[in-house]
N, C-alpha and C positions, 0 to 999 in steps of 0.2 A: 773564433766568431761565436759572437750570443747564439745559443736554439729556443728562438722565441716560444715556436709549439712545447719545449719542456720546461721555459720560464712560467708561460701561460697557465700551464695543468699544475706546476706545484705551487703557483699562487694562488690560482682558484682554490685548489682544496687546504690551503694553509688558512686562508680565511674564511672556506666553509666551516671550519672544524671550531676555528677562534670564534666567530661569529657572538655565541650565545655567552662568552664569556667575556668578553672586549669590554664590557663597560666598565666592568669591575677590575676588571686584570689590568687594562692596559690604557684605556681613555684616561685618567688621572696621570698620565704620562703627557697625551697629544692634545687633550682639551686645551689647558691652557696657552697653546700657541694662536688658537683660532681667531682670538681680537686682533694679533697682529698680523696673521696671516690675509683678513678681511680688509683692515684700512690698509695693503700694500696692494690691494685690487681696488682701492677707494672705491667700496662697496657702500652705498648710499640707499635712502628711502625711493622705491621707487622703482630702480635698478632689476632687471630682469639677471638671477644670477645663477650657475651650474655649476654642482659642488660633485668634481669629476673624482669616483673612489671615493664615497661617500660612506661606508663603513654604517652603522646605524644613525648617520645623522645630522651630526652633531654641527658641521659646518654650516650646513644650510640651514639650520635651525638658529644660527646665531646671525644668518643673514636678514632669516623673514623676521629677524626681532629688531634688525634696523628698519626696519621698514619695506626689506626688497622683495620681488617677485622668485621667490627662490623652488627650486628642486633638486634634487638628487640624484647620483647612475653609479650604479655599481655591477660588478660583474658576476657577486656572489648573490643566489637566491637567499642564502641562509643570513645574508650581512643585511637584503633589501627587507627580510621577511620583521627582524628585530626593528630596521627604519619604520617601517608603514605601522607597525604597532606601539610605537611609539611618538610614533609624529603624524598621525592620521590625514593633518589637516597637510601637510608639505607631500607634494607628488614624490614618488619616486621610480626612476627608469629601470631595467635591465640593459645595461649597456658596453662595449667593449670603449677601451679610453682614448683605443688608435682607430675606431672608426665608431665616429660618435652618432648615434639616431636620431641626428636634428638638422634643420635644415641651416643652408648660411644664413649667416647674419641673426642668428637667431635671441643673443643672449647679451648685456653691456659686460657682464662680469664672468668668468671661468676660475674656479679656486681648486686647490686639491690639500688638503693637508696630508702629508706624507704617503701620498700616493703615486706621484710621476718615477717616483724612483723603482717601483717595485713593477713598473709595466714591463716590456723586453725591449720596446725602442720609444725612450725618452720624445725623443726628435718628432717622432713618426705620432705622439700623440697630443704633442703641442703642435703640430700640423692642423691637426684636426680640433685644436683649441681657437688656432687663427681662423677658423673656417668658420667654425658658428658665431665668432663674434663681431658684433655691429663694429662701423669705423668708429677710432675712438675707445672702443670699448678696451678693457687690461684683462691678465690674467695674473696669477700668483701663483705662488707652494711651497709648499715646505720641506724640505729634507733636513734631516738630524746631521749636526756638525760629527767633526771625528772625534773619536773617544777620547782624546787626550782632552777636550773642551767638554764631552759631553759624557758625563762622570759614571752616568748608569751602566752606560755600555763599558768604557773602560775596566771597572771594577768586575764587569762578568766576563768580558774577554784574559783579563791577565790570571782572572783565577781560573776559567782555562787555558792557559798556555802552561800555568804553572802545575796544575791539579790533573787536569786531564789530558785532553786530544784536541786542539784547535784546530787539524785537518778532518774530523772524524765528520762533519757533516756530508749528506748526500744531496743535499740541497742545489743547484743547478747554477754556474757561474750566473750573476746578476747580469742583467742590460747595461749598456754603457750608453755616460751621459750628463748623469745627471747625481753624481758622487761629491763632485766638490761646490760652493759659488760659481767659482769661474767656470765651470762645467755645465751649470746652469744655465748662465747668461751665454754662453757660446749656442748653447742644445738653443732659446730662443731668439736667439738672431739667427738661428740656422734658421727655424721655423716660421722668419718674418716678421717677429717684433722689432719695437724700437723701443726709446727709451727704456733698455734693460737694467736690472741694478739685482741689488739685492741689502738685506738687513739682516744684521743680526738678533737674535729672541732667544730670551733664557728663560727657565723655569724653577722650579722645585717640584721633585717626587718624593710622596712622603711615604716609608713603607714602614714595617717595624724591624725589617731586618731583612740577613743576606738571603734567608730560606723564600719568604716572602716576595723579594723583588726576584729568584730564581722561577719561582712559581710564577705571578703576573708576568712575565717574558714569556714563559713556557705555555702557558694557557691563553695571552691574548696576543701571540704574533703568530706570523708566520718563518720569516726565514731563521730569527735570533730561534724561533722554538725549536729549529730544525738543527742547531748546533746543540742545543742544551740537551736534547733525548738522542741526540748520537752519542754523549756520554756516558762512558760504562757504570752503571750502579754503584759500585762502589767507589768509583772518585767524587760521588756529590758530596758526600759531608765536608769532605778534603774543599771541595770548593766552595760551599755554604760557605767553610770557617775562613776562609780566604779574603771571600765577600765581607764576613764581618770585621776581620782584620784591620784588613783597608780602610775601610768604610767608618772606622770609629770616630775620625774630624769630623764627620757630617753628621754624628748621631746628638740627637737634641733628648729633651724629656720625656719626646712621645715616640722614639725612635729614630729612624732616620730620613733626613731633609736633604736627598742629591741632588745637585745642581746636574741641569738638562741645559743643551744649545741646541738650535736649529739656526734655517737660515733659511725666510721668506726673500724666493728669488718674483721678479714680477716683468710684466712688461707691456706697450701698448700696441694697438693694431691701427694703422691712419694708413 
């Protein structure tokens, strides 16, 4: 059984720590999914919308440029501190994702990019997504497909498995829920959606190589960071050269171009 109290504390301080580096390390990873992450909440002009795990921003920033009424909650001061100086004009909350500080019926829209998965109960905070939103109103989010689709992570996990310790993290069994599609759309019919589904969304991460893409993991996540610095010092080059190995089909002339999948799951409240 999940222990949410020690999911909680090493997500909080995973993303207090990434905070000041996230834009550069790691948003050229997750930005690009956020157009399709918004038209699968058909986020419109207008639209009262809450970008749940809000990170510096960037969602809701891409909402109030369609026209919506948007704001932001997150649970790290240091994640809200980088939003609000950056985005002045878009509010943003201090907020927990399984009990949200708004009232019902509050919002048409509730988004997360890559954030439901990293809560400790999925379910318990699309609960509280069905709560703040008007009838009618959808939610969305994103979770990263499995490594065998989603190139980045594959290339860093098998050069650990091969190079280092893939059990050596201390990192805290993840929440269950919200790992697969179907996992997805299960976690929000549990929660009282209807019309569930979900969409597949690819990307490109451009880095210049294996040291590179070790480094942005390492500096703008949380739980990937928490495998990569359980790794003893002298297996990284072992695994840098693994990364670049692999990695050589995707390298282009300005480095390297991995192919990313995710999966915008969504659904409505009537």
């Amino acid at each position: 059984m999940a222990d949410d109290a020690a999911i909680r504390a090493f997500e909080q301080a995973g993303w207090q720590r990434a905070a000041n580096a996230y834009e550069a390390a790691f948003a050229p990873a997750t930005r690009p999914f956020i157009p399709g992450l918004l038209d699968a909440a058909n986020v419109r002009a207008g639209d009262a919308v809450l970008d749940v795990a809000c990170g510096p921003g960037f969602v809701a920033v891409g909402a109030a440029e369609r026209g919506a009424v948007a704001r932001g909650m997150d649970f790290s001061a240091a994640m809200l501190n980088v939003a609000r100086a950056r985005h002045p004009s878009v509010p943003f909350d201090a907020g927990d994702a399984e009990d949200l500080p708004y009232p019902d019926g509050n919002f048409d829209a509730v988004v997360s990019n890559f954030g439901v998965h990293h809560v400790p109960n999925p379910v318990r905070a699309l609960r509280q997504a069905h709560r703040v939103l008007r009838s009618g109103g959808a939610v969305a989010f994103t979770i990263w497909a499995a490594p065998a689709e989603n190139i980045a992570w594959k290339l860093v996990f098998d050069a650990i498995r091969r190079c280092g310790d893939i059990a050596a993290s201390r990192a805290p069994p993840p929440g269950a829920g919200a790992d697969t599609p179907d996992d997805c759309v299960a976690a929000l019919e549990a929660a009282g959606f209807t019309r569930t589904g979900y969409l597949k969304l690819t990307a490109l991460w451009h880095q210049a190589g294996g040291r590179e893409l070790l480094a942005a993991l390492r500096s703008g996540t949380a739980r990937m960071a928490a495998s990569i610095e359980a790794q003893p010092l002298d297996a990284i080059p072992a695994i840098v050269a693994d990364i670049d190995r692999e990695a050589a089909v995707y390298r282009d002339a300005n480095g390297l171009a991995i192919p990313l999948a995710a999966f915008a799951a969504y659904g409505r409240k009537f």
